[in-house]
N, C-alpha and C positions, 0 to 999 in steps of 0.2 A: 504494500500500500504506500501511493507516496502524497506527500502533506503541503499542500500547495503551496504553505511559506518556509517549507524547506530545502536540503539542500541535498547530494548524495555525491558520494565518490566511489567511483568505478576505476580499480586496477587492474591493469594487464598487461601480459607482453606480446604483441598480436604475430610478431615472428616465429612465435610459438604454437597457434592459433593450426591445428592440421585436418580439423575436418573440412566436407566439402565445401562446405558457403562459408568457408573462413577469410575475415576480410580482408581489405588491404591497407588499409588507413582508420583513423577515431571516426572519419566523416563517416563512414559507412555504420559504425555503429551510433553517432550520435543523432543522426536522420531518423530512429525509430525510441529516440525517448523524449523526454518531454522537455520546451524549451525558453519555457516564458520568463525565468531570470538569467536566460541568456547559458551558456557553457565554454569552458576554457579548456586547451589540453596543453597538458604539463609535461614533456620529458621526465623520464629520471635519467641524471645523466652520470650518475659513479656507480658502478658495480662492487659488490663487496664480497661477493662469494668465488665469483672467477678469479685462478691468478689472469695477468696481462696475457701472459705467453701464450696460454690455452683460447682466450679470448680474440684474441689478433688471429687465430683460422676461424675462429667460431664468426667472425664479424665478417667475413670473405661470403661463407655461404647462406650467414643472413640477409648478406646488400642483395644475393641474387635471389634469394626467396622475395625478400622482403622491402624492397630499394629506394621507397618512401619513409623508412623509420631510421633512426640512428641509434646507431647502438652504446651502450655505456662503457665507460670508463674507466677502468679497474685502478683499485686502489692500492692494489699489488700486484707486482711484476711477476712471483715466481721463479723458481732456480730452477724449471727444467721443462724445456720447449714440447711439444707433442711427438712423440715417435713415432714412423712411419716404416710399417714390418712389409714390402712387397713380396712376394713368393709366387712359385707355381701352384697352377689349379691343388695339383696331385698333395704340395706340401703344403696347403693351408692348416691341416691339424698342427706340425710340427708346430708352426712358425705362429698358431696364435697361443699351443701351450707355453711354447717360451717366454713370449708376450706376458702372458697370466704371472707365471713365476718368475718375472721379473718384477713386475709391480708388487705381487704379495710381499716380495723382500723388501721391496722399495718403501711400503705404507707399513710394513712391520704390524702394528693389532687393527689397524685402518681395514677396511669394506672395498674390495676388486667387484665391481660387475663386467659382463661380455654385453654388450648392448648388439642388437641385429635385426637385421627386419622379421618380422614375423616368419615368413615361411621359410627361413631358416635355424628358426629354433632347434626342435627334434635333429637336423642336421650338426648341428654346432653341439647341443649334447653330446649327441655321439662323438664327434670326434673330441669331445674333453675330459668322454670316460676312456674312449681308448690309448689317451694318452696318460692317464691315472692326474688327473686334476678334480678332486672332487668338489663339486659344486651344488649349488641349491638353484630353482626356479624363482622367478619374482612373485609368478602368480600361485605357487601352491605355499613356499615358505618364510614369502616379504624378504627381508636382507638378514635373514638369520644367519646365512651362510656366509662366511670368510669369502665364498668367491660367488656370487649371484650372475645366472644367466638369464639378465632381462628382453624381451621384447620390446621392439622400438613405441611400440603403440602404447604401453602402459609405463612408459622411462617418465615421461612426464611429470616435477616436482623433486623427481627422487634427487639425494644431494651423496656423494661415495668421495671416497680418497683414490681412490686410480679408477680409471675405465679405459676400456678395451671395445673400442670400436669395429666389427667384423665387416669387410665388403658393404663401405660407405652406396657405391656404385646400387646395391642391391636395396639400400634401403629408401635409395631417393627413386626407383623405378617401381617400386612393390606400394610404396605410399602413394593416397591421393593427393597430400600437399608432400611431393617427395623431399623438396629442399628446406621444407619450417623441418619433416621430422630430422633430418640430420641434423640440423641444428640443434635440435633438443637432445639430439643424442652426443653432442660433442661440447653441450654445455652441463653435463651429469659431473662431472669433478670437478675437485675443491685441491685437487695436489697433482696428479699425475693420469696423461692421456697421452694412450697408445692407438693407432690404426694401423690396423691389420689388413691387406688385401693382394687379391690373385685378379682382382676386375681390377680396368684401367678407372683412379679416382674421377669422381666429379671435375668440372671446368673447375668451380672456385676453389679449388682445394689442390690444385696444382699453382709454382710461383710464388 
């Protein structure tokens, strides 16, 4: 209910925004609320959960989702850039368990998810029980587990000390907003972010 001499605030991040009729700007959502004391929109312009280093790729394939918003400004730099694991098709298991166990050493009692497009969950399982990484699901056991294999569609909010990126390429072609979900999936750590891939990356995410 809203109170005609009142007033309301609505937050968000719309480069986040992945479902179909997700918009593109505040005009598109402020067209359908109410407007008789007039409405202002506010940037927020520092970030405080991103390091810098992690933020400066995350910002490349927000401008191309999203290339009417700006993105904030981190308040910290960080001591360690994003890794980038390429490999063939055949060694993708290897090259993301290493991935995994490097971060778990890296974050010591700290939270690893695998973040990936949905339909290659059940695939990514497999290959990180056959390489003996044991891990939890997002959707049956929340981040109980030291190492969590999230799907990109439910990543959303979640806040981790490393993430592991699997075939960016897959998860901007399997989503309907392909390039907000990778963003959301390359904005999930607070310490350390690895990308793993055997697909050739996204345009922004190359340079």
């Amino acid at each position: 209910m809203l109170f005609r001499s009142g007033s309301m605030t609505i937050v968000g991040d719309l480069a986040q925004a992945t479902g179909a009729m997700a918009p593109d700007d505040w005009e598109a959502i402020l067209e359908h609320l109410p407007a008789q004391k007039g409405n202002r929109v506010v940037g927020l312009s520092i970030g405080y959960r991103i390091p810098g280093l992690i933020m400066s790729l995350a910002t490349k394939v927000m401008m191309a989702a999203t290339p009417s918003l700006r993105a904030p400004s981190s308040v910290r730099e960080g001591d360690t850039a994003p890794t980038f694991v390429q490999c063939q098709p055949g060694n993708l298991g290897a090259a993301l368990s290493g991935a995994v166990r490097d971060l778990v050493a890296e974050v010591g009692n700290g939270n690893v998810a695998v973040v990936v497009a949905d339909s290659m969950v059940n695939r990514v399982s497999d290959l990180l029980d056959e390489h003996g990484i044991d891990h939890g699901r997002a959707t049956r056991g929340g981040l109980s587990a030291s190492v969590t294999l999230v799907a990109v569609s439910v990543a959303k909010g979640l806040e981790l000390d490393g993430v592991v990126v699997v075939e960016p390429s897959r998860i901007v072609s399997d989503q309907v907003q392909g390039m907000r979900a990778l963003y959301v999936a390359l904005t999930r750590s607070t310490k350390r972010l690895s990308i793993v891939h055997a697909e050739p990356l996204p345009a922004p995410m190359i340079g």
